[in-house]
Every structure is written in C-alpha cells, then in structure tokens.
N, C-alpha and C positions, 0 to 999 in steps of 0.2 A: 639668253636661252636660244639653243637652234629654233629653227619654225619648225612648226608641228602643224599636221592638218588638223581641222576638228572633226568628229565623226558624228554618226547620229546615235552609234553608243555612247560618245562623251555626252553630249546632248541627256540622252533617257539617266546616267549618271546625276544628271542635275537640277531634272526636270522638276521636281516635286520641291527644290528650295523655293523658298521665300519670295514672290517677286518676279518669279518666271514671266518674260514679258509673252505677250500675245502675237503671234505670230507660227507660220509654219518653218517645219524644219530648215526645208531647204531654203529657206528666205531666212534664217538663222545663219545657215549656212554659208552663205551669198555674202552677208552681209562682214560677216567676222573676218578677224585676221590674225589667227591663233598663231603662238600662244600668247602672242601679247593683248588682243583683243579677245573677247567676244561678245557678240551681240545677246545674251544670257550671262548664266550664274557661271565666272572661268574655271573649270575646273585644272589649270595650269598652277592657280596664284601660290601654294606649296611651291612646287617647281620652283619657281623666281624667289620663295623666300631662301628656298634649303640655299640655292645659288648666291646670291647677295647679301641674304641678310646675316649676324652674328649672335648665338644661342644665349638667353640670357640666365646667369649664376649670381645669385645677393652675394655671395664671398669673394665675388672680384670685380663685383661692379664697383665703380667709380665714380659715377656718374652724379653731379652734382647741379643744378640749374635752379634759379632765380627765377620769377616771372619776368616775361619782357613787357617792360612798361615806359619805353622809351613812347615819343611822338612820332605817330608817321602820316605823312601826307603824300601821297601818291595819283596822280592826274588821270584820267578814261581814255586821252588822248596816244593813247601805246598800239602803234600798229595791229602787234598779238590782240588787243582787250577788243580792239572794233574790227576787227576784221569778220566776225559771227556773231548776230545778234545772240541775246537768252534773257531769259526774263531777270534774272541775278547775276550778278559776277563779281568778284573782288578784283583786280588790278594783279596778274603777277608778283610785280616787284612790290606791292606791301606785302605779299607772304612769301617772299623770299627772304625777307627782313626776320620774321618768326622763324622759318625755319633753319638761318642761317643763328640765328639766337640759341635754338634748341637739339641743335644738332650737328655732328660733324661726318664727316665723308664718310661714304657707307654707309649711312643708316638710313634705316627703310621709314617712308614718309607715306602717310595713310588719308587720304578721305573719304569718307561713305555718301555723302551727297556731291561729287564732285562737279558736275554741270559741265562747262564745256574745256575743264578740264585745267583749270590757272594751278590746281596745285601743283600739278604734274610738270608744266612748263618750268613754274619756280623752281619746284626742286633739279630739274635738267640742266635749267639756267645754271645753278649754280654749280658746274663745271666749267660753263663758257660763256659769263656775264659781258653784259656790254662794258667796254672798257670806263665810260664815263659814271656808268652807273657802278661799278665796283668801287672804283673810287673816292665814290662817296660814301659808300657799305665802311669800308676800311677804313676810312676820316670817323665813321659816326660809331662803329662797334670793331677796335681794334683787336680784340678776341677770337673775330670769327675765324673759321679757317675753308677756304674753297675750295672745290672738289665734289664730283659726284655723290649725290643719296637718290635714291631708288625707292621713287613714284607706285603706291597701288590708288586705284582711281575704283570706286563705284559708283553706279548712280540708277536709279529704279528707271529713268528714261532711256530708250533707244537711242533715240537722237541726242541727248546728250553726251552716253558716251560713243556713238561715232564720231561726233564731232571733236569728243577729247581724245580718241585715238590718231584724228589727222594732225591734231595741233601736236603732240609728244611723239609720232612714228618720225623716224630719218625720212628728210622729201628730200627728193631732186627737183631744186625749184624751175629749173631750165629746163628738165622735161616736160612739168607740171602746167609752165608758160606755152609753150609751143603745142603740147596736146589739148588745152582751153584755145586758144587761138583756132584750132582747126575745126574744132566742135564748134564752135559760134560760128567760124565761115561757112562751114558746112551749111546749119540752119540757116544762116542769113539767106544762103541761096535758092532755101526752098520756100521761106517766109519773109525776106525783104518787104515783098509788092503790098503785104500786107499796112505796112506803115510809110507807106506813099500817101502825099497829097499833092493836091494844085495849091499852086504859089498866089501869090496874093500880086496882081500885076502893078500896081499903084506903091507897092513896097518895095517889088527888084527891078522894076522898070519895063520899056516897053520890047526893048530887045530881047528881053530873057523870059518873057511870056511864053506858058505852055510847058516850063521846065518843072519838074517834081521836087519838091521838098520831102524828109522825111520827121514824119511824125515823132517829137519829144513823150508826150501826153497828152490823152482825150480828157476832156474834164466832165462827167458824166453829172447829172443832176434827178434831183429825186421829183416828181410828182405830186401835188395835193390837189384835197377836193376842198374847194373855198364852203366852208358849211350854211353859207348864207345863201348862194345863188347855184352852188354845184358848180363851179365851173373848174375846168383843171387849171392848177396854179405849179408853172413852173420853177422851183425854189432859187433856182440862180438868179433867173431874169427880174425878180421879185425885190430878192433879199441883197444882194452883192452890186457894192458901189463901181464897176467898171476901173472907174478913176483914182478912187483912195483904197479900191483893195478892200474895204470893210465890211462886213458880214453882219446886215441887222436882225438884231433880234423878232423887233416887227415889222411887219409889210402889207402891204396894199392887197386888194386882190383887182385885177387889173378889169374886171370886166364892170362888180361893183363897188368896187372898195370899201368893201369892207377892212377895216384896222382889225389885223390878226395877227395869230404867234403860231409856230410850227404844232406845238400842244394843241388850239384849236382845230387844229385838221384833219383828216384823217388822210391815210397816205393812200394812193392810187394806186391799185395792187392789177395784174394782166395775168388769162391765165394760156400756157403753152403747153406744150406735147416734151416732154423730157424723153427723149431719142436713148438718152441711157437708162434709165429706170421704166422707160418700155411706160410712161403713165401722165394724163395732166397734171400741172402742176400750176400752181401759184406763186407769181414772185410780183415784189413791189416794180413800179412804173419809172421808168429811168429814161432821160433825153440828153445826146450828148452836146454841149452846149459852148463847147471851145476850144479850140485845136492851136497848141503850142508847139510849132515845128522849125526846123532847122534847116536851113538853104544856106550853102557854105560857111562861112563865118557867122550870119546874122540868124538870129532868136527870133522868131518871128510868132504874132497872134493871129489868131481869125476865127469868127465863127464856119461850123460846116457847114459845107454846102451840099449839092444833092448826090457831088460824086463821091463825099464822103460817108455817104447818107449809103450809095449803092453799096459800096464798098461795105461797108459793116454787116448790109443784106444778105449781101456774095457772100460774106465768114460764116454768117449764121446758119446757112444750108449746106456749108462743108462737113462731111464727116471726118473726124481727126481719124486716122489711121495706126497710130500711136498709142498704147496707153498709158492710160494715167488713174487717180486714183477714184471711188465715186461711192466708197464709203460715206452712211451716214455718220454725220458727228456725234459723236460719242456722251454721253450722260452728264451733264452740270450744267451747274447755272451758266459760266461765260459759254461752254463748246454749243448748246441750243438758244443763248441767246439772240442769235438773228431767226429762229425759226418765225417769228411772226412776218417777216419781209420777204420769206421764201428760202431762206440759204440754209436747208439743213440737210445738205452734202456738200462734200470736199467739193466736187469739181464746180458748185452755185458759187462757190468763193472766187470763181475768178470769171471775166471777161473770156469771148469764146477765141478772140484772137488772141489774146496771151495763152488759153489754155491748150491751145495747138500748138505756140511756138514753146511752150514747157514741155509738151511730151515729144517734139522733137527734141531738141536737147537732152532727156532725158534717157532716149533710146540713143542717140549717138554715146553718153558718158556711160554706161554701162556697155559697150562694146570697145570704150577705149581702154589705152593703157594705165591710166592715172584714175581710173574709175571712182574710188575711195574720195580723194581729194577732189576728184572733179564734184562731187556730191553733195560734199558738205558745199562748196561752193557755190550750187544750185541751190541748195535749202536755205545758204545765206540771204537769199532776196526772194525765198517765198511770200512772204508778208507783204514786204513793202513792195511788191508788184501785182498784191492781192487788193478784192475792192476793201479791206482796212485800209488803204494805202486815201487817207482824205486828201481831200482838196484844200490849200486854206492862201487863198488870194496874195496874204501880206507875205509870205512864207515864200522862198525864191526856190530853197532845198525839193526836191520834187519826193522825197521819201517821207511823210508823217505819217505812218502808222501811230495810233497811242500804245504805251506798250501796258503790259502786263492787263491785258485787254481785247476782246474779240468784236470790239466796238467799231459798225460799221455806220461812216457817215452819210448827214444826208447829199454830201459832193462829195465824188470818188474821184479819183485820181486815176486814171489807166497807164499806167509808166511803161513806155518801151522798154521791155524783157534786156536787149542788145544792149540798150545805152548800160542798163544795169549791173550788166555781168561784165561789161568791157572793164567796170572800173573796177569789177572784186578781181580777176585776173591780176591786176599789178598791188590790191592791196594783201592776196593770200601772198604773193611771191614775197614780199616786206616781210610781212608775218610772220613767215617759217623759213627764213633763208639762213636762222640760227638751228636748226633740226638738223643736230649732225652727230651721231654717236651717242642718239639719246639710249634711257631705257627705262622699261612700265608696262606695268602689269593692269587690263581693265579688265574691268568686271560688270554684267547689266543684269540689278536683281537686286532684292532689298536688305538694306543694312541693317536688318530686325534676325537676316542670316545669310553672315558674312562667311565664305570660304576659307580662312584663315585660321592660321597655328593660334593657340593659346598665348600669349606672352611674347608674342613674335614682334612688332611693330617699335620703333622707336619717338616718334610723335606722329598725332595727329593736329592736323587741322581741317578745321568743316565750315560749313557755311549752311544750315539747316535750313527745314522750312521752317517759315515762321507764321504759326496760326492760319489764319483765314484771309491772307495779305491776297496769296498767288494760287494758283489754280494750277500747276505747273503740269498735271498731265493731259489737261483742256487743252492748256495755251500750247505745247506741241504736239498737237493732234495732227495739225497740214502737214508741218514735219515728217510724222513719223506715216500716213499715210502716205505718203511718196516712198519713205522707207521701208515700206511694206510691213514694220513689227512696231506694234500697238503698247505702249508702257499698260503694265497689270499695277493698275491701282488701289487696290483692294491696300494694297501696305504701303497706300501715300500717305508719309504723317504730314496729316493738313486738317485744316477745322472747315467742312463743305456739309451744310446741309443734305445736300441734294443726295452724299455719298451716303448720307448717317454719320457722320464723322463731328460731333461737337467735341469742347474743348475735354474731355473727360477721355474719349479716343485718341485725339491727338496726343494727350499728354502717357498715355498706355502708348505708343508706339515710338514717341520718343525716349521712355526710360525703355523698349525691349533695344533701341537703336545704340545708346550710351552705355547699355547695359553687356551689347556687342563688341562698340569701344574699347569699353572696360576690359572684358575678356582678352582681347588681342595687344594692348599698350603694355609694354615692358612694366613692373613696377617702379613706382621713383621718377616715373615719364611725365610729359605734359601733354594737356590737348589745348589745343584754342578754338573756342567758339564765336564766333561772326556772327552776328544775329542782329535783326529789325522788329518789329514790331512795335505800335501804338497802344496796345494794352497793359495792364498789370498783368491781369490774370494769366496772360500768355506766356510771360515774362518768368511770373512765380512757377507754371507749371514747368516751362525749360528748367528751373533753377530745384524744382524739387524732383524734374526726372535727372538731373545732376547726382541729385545725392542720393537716390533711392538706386540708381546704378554703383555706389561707391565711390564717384570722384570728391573731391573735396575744393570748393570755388578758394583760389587764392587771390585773384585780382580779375577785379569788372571794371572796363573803362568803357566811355563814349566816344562816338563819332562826332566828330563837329564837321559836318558838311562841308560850310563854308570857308572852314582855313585847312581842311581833313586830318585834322590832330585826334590825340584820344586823350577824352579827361577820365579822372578817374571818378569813380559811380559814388555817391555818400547817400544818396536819396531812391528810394522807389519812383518818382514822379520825372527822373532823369530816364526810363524806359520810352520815353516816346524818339529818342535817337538811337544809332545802332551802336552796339554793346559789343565788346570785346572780352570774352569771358578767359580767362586761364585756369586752368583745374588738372588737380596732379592724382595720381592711382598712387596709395602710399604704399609701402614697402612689406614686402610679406609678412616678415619679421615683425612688422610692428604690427599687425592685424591679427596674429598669435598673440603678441606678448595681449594686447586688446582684450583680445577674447580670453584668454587666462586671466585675466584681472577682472573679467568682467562680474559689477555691485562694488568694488572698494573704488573710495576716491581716486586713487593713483591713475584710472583710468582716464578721468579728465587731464590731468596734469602729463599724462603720457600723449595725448593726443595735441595738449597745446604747446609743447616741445617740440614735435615733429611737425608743426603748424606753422610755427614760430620758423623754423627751421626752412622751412619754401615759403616765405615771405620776402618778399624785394626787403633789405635793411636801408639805401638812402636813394629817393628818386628825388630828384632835382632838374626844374621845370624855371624856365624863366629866370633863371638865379637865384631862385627858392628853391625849398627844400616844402616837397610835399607831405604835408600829413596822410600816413598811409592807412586808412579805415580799417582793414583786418586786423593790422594792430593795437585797436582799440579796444575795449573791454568789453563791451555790451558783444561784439561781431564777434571775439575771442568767444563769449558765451553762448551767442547762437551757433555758431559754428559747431561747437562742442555738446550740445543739447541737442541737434541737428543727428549728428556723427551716430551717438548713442540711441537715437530713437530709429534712426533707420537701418540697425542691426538691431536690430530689436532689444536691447539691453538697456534697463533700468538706469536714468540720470542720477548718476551716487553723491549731488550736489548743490546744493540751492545757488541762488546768486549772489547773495549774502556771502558767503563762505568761498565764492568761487570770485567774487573781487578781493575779498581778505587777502585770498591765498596769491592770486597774481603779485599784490603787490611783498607779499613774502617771498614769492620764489622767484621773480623776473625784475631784469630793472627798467625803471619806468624814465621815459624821456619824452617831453612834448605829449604828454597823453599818452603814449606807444611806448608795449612793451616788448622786451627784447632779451635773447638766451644773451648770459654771460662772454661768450666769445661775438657777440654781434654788436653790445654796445659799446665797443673803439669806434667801431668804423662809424658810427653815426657821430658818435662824439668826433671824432675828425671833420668831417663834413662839416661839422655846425662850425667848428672852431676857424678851417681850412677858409670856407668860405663868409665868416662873418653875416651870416644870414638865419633871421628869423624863420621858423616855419610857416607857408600858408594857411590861412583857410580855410576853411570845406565851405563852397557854397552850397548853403541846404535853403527847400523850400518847406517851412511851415503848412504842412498838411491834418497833422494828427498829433497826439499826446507825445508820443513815441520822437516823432522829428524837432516838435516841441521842446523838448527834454535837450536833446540833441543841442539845438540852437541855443538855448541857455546855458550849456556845460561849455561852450566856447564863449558867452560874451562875458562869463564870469570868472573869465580871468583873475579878472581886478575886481574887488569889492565894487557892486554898484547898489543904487538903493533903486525903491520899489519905480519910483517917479521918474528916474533913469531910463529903466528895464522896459515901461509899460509901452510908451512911444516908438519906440523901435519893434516891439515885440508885434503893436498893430499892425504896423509896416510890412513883417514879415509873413501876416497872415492874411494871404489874400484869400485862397479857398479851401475849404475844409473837407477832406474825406465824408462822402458819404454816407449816413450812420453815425458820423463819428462824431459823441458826445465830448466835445471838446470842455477839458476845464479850467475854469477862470487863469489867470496869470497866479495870481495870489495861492490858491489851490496847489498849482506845479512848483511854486517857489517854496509854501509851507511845507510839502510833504519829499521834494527833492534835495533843500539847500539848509543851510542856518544862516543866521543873522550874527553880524556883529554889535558890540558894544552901540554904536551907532546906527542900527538898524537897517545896515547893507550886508545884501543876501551874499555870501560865498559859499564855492564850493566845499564841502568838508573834507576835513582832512584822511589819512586812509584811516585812519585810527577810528575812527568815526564813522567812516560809510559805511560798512556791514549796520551799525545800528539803524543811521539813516533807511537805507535799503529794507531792514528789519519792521520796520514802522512803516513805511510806504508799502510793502508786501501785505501788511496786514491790516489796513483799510479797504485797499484795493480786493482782498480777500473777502472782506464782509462785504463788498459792491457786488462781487459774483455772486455770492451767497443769494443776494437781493434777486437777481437777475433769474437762480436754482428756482428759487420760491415762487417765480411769480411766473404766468400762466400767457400763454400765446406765441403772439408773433413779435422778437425786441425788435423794436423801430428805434428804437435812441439808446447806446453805449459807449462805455467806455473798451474801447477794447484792448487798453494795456489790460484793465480788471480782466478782460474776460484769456488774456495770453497767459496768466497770474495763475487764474482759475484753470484753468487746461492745462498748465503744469503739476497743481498739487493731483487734480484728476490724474493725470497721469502715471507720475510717483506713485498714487494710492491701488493704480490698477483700475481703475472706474469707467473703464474705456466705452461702458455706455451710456454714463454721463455726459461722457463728450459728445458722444454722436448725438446725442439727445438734446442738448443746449445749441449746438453746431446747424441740428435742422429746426430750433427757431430763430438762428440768423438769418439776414438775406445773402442769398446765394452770393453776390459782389463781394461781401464782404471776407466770407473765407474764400475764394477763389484770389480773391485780391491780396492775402495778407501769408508768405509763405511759410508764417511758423503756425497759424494757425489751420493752413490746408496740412501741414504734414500732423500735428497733432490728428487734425481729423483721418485724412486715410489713411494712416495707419490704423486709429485705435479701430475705423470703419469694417476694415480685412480681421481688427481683431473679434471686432464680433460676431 
C-alpha cells in the first residue's frame, strides 16, 4: 500500500468501534503510522486485504489441510523474542512452523490478540528465513513452500501494537544505531554527574584517590517499625548476609531484639509535598544502603557516604523541566496494588534521578528521526529501571523485575537508565536487521469488532487471554502512559474482579471474539489457539466459546515446558499446561446440506464425515504411531451432540445407535475410525513401520476417564483381581462431587465376562445393547437425583450427562436449568458438555 496520512475524519470514521483506546486525537495521531499502523481501529485493513489478499469461491477452492500435529520446541533465547519485554509471547519461529503448515505465499495471516507482534514477524519471516533455520523447516516439513503471506495484527493495547508495528515496519538499523547513540550522548551530557561517585581509596589505591566512579545501582532499602520497642529497623542491614548474599526471612531488631518477620512490622511510611499533584502525600520510608559502581575495568561495592547522601538531596529539589507522565494508576487489583506504600501515580513508580534522565530522553527521541523505534526502545526498560526492578543479593543480572506483576519489593534496585539502554541499542539492531520488504496491516481496538471483509483471511493464529492469569491492561499501564494512549478495557476478555468481569464475562467476550474469527476465516480454514491456564472451568469456557462461535476443535495438544514438545490432550486434568487447540470453520456447503437435513439422522453422519475428513490420519511420535482421541467414538459423539445443540437443532440420535452406525459406516482400526479413502494410509504406516500404536496417558479422575482407562487395559481378557490393583493405582484424586463407582459397578454395567470370568470389551454387535442397559440405570439414577429435594452434594455425573441428554431430546429445557442450579457451580463450569446443555437450554428459557 502507498502511505496515507491519517485524518481526524478517519479517526471520527472509527471512533465508536469496539475498543477505541483512550487517548486524544492528536496523540492518535502522533503516534500512528498509516496505513500500515494505527494507534485505533485501522480503517485501511480493506485496502491491504482488496491489495493482497485472494477472493474466496467453494467451486474452486482447493484447499485441503490436516491439523499440524507435528512436535515443536522452540527456545526464548531469539534476539526478536527478548529484545521487548510483554507479559505473553510465543517464540516466532514456532508460529512460523503453523503457518508455514497452513498456508502458502500470499495468504493473509490474521491475529486478534497479537501482542508485540511474533505473528506478524513469522509470517514476514517466511520470505526471508534464516538460512539455518530453513533448513531445518525443509528437513522437518518437505511440503512447505516459502514466500511471503501478509500479516493483519490486532490487539486492544496501544503499546502493544506499537511495539508490533516497530518489530514488522522496514528499519534502517544503521540509522536506528547512530540516532540512539546521539540521544544517549546528548542526555549523558546533561545527566552523567548525576551518577557519579567517590571511589573507595583502599580499593584503586592511593594515587588515583579523588577520581569518580560511575554509579551501576543504588540499592535502596525499605524501613520498619520494630513493634516491640518502636525503633526503625532498616531491612537490608537486618535481614541480608553481606557475605553469602542471603536474605533471611527473620531478624533481629538491633536496638531490642526482638526475633521478628517483615509481617510483624509495620512499614515506616514519611509524608512530602508532591511538587506535581500540587498536594502532601505519603509514601513508605526508604534508605539507600549500597552503591555498586564502575571505575574502569573493576565492579566495585560500598556503602554511601555523605557525598552521596548530598547528591541525592541536590536531585530531589531539581525541578525536571521535561515531561513525563503523572497519571493516576488506573483501576485493578495489580495497577492500585502499591497504593498502600504511596505509588499511586506513574511518576511514584520511579527514583527522581531516573525520572529526569527518562524525560530527557524522551523529549530528545520524539524530536529525532527514528522516533517510532527509538520508543519502543525506551519502553523496553521502563520496568526494569522502575522501583519493580528488586534487589536480590545472590542474583548478579541487575534487571529482576517479577513479571506479570506490579510487585514492588522491599530492596529496590535503582539501575543506571545509560548502562540500560546502551545494551538495548545493539540488541534492537540484531533483532530487526532482517526488516526488509516487509508487509502488515495493524490495527488498535477489540477483536469482539474487527475491521475486516467477511470471509477474507486465510488462517489465523492467536494467543488469547487466559482467565484471571494476566492483568494485561494494568501491567501496561507505565507503557502506555509514556505513550500517551490509555488501552479501553471495557472489552478486555479477562476474568478481574475489580473490573466486574467473572468467568461468565469473560467467556461472553471470548465467543463475541471467535465469533469475529469466524466471520473473517475463509471456510475449510484453520485457526490455532495457544492458550494457558490452571483451571478447568477456563479451559471448558474457551472450548465452548469455540463451538458456540461455529468452529469445530480437531486436535488439542500440550506444552511440555521442559523438553517444549506438544503432546496431545486425552484428559481434562492435562489443562494445567498450555494447549495448542486446532479448530477449522466448515464449508458452506456443508452448513446448508446441515441445516436442510436438519431432525433425520443423516445429520450426524454428515457431520462425522467431514470430521473425519480434517482429522490428522497417521501421527507418529517417537517411532509410534499415536492414538488420535477425535477418532475415537465417545469424542466422534461429543463432537457431533456438541455441533447440533449449538445450532440449535434437535440431536436425531442416541449413542446406542450412534456407536452401531460408526461401526457400519467407517472402518475401525486401533480404536479410530476412518473414511474409506483414509484407511491405506494408516494401514501403510502400521505395516511400513512395524509399530504398535501408543497409549493415551489418562488420569483416573471420574467415571467418565474411569471408563476410558478400562477400554484400553482390556485389550486382553483380564479378570476382576487383575484389573482392581492397577485400577487403585490409577486413582489418586477424584473430581469433586464426583460419586465415583465401585470398580465392579463400571466393569458390570460397561464390559462382559467370559467363560472364565474375565471382563472384555464387547464385541460391536453387542455394545449398542451394552450401551442400552448402562443408559438405562444410569437413567433411573437421575430420575433419583429429579425426585429428590435440595442441594446434590454427591453424584454421578455420567447419570446426570444421561439425564440432560434425554432433557434435552424431550425439549425440557427447564428441567435442565432446574437440576443444573442444584449442582455446585464447579461442577457445571468444570464439565463442558454439561455447561453447554446448560447455557443453552438457560437462553432457552
């Protein structure tokens, strides 16, 4: 696209979308860099699609894709990944692996939460990958083909997508160098003296007495009041071994010694005249207690002394002549949690000598030529030259901020600004010295309403928020008040009390987000979801704002941290690692033929056809061949009871009848079913490589996984005495609620016996009846549960997934809601066939 200025009619054009951040125009203005950026909703991103992208027709698409379920492990240690801190990031080069999976040259690559911007770089990348890393691309997926696709980026933060606009704009890194360079010497010149000290004469000797060192770090200490005798206790001098660096938990109080813990004390708070807020104020009691400085070559320590004592006096009665920002901090738990220490404004967050050598620099990089890049650069070490920046003795690195955190400790760290920026200087030049003929379309404004064609996008990949993890418009708050434009949170899907936002919000914001997805991905496309969280229930509501947007999950795997592979998901209780969702938008055609068929069975069978159909057929892992879960019957059936209840249309099929029919209409191998043209190639695999299929490792939590674990160890005939010892083994904790029943119980009402009184799985011929008989106990269990009065403290809750299906089938939909709220809340939130029965039939009443 040529550049285009922005106006303040584009601007009023897009003012009333979704997400509008906070901020004045012309600081809108200022900040963008149309038409590839802007700091708002881009009213450009048509433009670049009509330009780039290609119009999509079912009658001549061709387009065929597989989930990617390969392994990937990808390190943090990539110049791009750390050159800008953020509270989330994925690695590049693992989403250039997906997108190089899902994608060929020319096609337009989409994220709605993109952050500081890795989709965008990947997709770029893959015009002009590092040679080594291609490589290995080529070695591992001889398919792909390389060549530019074309980057749209959004993201509800300002700072976020300014910073993903500097990582994907063309830099000139030798401009970039040389105009940082000048801007540092500049300030240095007018703020050096500030980080002067005297030398310690005993350490450079007697002839070089009198010469200045310059300050590395002050190490600042926090104040108590000893609750025994009052006296102040200063927490360095107290707590911090000198000699081993160690930080005890308890300490002395020096005057009585009293044996105390920082919890016993209360912190020594001083009150001052705030020179900007024109008002006293109150902030906790701080002494700087060690000076880490630099005299040529040698690293030197010392306590201050009195000229470093004046020196700090001297800063504290300069007025900065510069500005900077002095905004209060903004509303939630982490942005007010220092308010009790005194920091609740921007400019209490930092030291008054760092805060003048920031707004010099700040006014120098806004009158220079690389302003954009010089910015992000400066917001790169906002933090960690903020007092978050702790102190921690044993720790050599001088930057520990904690992240995803506004946790200020009680040792600060004062880090020279200089030392700081000197080293991001040569690691932005690394980082973007592949920025050459890129192209990307950003956008700042919420992905609940996205600027975008209908059907225009050829994948996406995202990286959401997840629940109540991050605080994401808190935690850049110092950011973007440097940036002058405030993210509008109002449509941050995140679960924050403070906002009003529980998980019932969150999970409404992320189906309006996926449901925006939806609208914009080609049909027959995929998206990939990157996702964290420690919850079920967070887990279940992503997975049913999934399907109530229309995607359909074809493959969920895990992060393994430790080796950074991805296994693939068989259990609910595998959510506390991060998840790699794949989910496809089906084909038009098939969403007609659907809805025409919709009440005759052929609907089912129509849906697990084209199911079947975007299923990985052989993934092989380790020189195994992995058993793939969607292929299996029970998932074949949620998926497809799933499908139908969230278009609202009548399930035309029990499960009785819907395992019958699989094994009539699909062939079955290893448990997994497969279209007629699918099962060679698995049959090659097994034959080609002489390998059994794995495993699923499942954890024994409930009935349901229960069931699970037995249908794999009954391979082979085993008898009861067999079964029971292993079976204890595998049940370490039990779901919640959940009336777990006996072994003998799940073996009577799931399996038969043989001649010999070893339980096997029945044959197909036989499990519709099976099936038919365990439906109908469990039936009269709900019945019980109908009848009976209160609050259920103890169930089964296959009976009660049993029972909410016939409810459902019979139309009862306020019988659901009626049983549903005397569950406890964990339990449907936690269980996602039982939350989707409920909100829907919920809306239905």
């Amino acid at each position: 696209m040529e550049p285009r200025k922005l106006t303040k009619e584009d601007i009023d054009k897009v003012r009333d979308i979704e997400g509008f951040p906070i901020g004045t125009d012309e600081d809108i203005l200022a900040l963008s860099n149309a038409p590839y950026y802007t700091a708002c909703p881009n009213p450009f991103i048509e433009d670049f699609i009509e330009e780039n992208g290609t119009p999509y027709d079912e009658a001549t698409d061709e387009y065929q894709c597989e989930p990617f379920t390969a392994d990937v492990s990808e390190g943090k240690s990539d110049a791009i990944y750390n050159a800008h801190t953020y509270h989330t990031k994925v690695p590049y080069k693992a989403i250039m692996r997906y997108i190089m999976h899902y994608t060929n040259p020319g096609d337009i690559v989409l994220d709605g939460f993109c952050g500081t911007g890795m989709t965008g770089v990947a997709a770029n990348m893959c015009a002009h990958p590092e040679k080594q890393f291609q490589a290995m691309l080529d070695a591992d997926m001889p398919y792909i083909k390389w060549g530019k696709r074309y980057p749209i980026l959004n993201d509800l933060s300002p700072a976020a997508t300014f910073i993903a606009q500097n990582y994907n704009m063309d830099i000139d890194v030798t401009s970039f160098a040389e105009e940082a360079k000048k801007v540092m010497k500049e300030a240095l010149k007018e703020c050096g003296w500030m980080y002067e000290t005297n030398t310690d004469e005993a350490e450079i000797g007697h002839l070089l007495s009198g010469c200045k060192g310059t300050i590395n770090y002050i190490v600042w200490s926090d104040v108590f009041i000893c609750p025994q005798c009052g006296e102040e206790i200063v927490f360095y001098d107290v707590a911090v071994d000198a000699k081993t660096g160690k930080v005890s938990d308890t300490f002395s109080c020096l005057k009585c010694a009293a044996k105390l813990k920082k919890t016993d004390c209360e912190r020594s708070m001083v009150t001052y005249f705030d020179e900007v807020l024109q008002e006293t104020a109150t902030i906790v009691k701080q002494k700087p207690v060690l000076i880490n400085y630099q005299f040529g070559k040698k690293r030197l320590v010392k306590r201050p002394d009195s000229d470093d004592l004046a020196l700090i006096e001297k800063i504290e009665h300069l007025t900065i002549p510069y500005w900077y920002p002095t905004s209060r901090m903004c509303e939630g738990r982490e942005s007010r949690r220092n308010d009790k220490i005194g920091l609740t404004h921007v400019h209490h967050y930092f030291y008054k000598r760092t805060l003048y050598v920031l707004a010099k620099l700040f006014d120098l990089i806004e009158k220079s030529r690389n302003s954009d890049l010089l910015k992000i650069m400066f917001t790169s070490q906002i933090i960690n030259i903020s007092k978050m920046n702790r102190y921690r003795p044993q720790v050599s690195f001088p930057y520990n901020p904690l992240s995803g955190t506004l946790y200020v400790s009680s040792m600060i760290n004062e880090a020279n600004p200089f030392n700081a920026y000197e080293g991001k200087i040569k690691k932005f030049s690394e980082a973007l010295r592949f920025n050459k003929n890129n192209s990307v379309s950003i956008s700042t404004g919420s992905t609940t309403q996205l600027t975008i064609p209908d059907n225009s996008c050829d994948y996406i990949f995202t990286d959401p928020p997840f629940g109540n993890n991050l605080n994401y418009s808190e935690l850049s708050f110092l950011w973007e008040a440097w940036l002058k434009i405030i993210t509008n949170s109002k449509f941050e899907a995140i679960v924050n009390t403070t906002m009003g936002k529980a998980l019932p919000e969150y999970q409404e914001l992320m189906t309006q987000c996926f449901s925006e997805y939806y609208r914009v991905l080609k049909p027959n496309r995929w998206m990939t979801v990157e996702f964290h969280n420690s919850k079920n229930a967070v887990w279940n509501a992503i997975q049913e704002a999934l399907q109530k947007s229309g995607f359909i999950v074809a493959d969920v795997r895990t992060l393994d941290k430790q080796g950074g592979s991805f296994k693939q998901v068989t259990t609910a209780s595998a959510v506390k690692q991060d998840l790699v969702i794949s989910a496809y938008k089906p084909k038009e055609s098939f969403k007609r033929k659907f809805l025409m068929n919709a009440g005759t069975e052929e609907t089912a069978w129509d849906f697990v056809r084209q199911h079947l159909d975007n299923i990985a057929v052989v993934v092989i892992k380790d020189g195994k061949i992995e058993l793939i879960a969607e292929r299996q019957a029970f998932l074949l059936f949620d998926r497809m009871v799933a499908y139908h209840i969230m278009n609202g249309i009548p399930v035309p099929i029990d499960s009785t009848d819907f395992y019958r029919g699989l094994d009539e209409k699909f062939l079955k191998r290893d448990g997994m079913y497969f279209l007629a043209d699918q099962v060679n190639e698995y049959d090659t695999a097994r034959i080609k490589n002489d390998i059994e299929p794995i495993q699923f490792s499942l954890f024994v939590t409930n009935e349901k996984t229960a069931i699970s674990w037995l249908y794999q160890q009954l391979n082979e005939p085993q008898a009861y005495a067999e079964i029971q010892p292993k079976f204890m083994l595998e049940v370490k904790s039990v779901d919640k609620f959940e009336a777990m029943p006996e072994l003998a119980v799940l073996l009577e009402e799931n399996f038969l016996q043989d001649e010999k009184g070893r339980w096997y799985i029945p044959d197909t011929t036989k499990e519709g009846d099976v099936a038919k008989l365990r439906e109908k106990k469990l039936w009269k269990e709900f019945e019980g549960y109908v009848n009976s009065k209160g609050k259920l403290k103890l169930f089964r809750s296959e009976a009660i997934r049993v029972g909410f299906s016939k409810l459902w089938k019979d139309k009862n939909y306020q019988a659901i809601v009626d049983l549903a709220e005397r569950l406890p809340e964990q339990t449907i939130q936690e269980d996602p066939n039982l939350l989707m029965y409920y909100d829907i039939s919920l809306s239905r009443v």
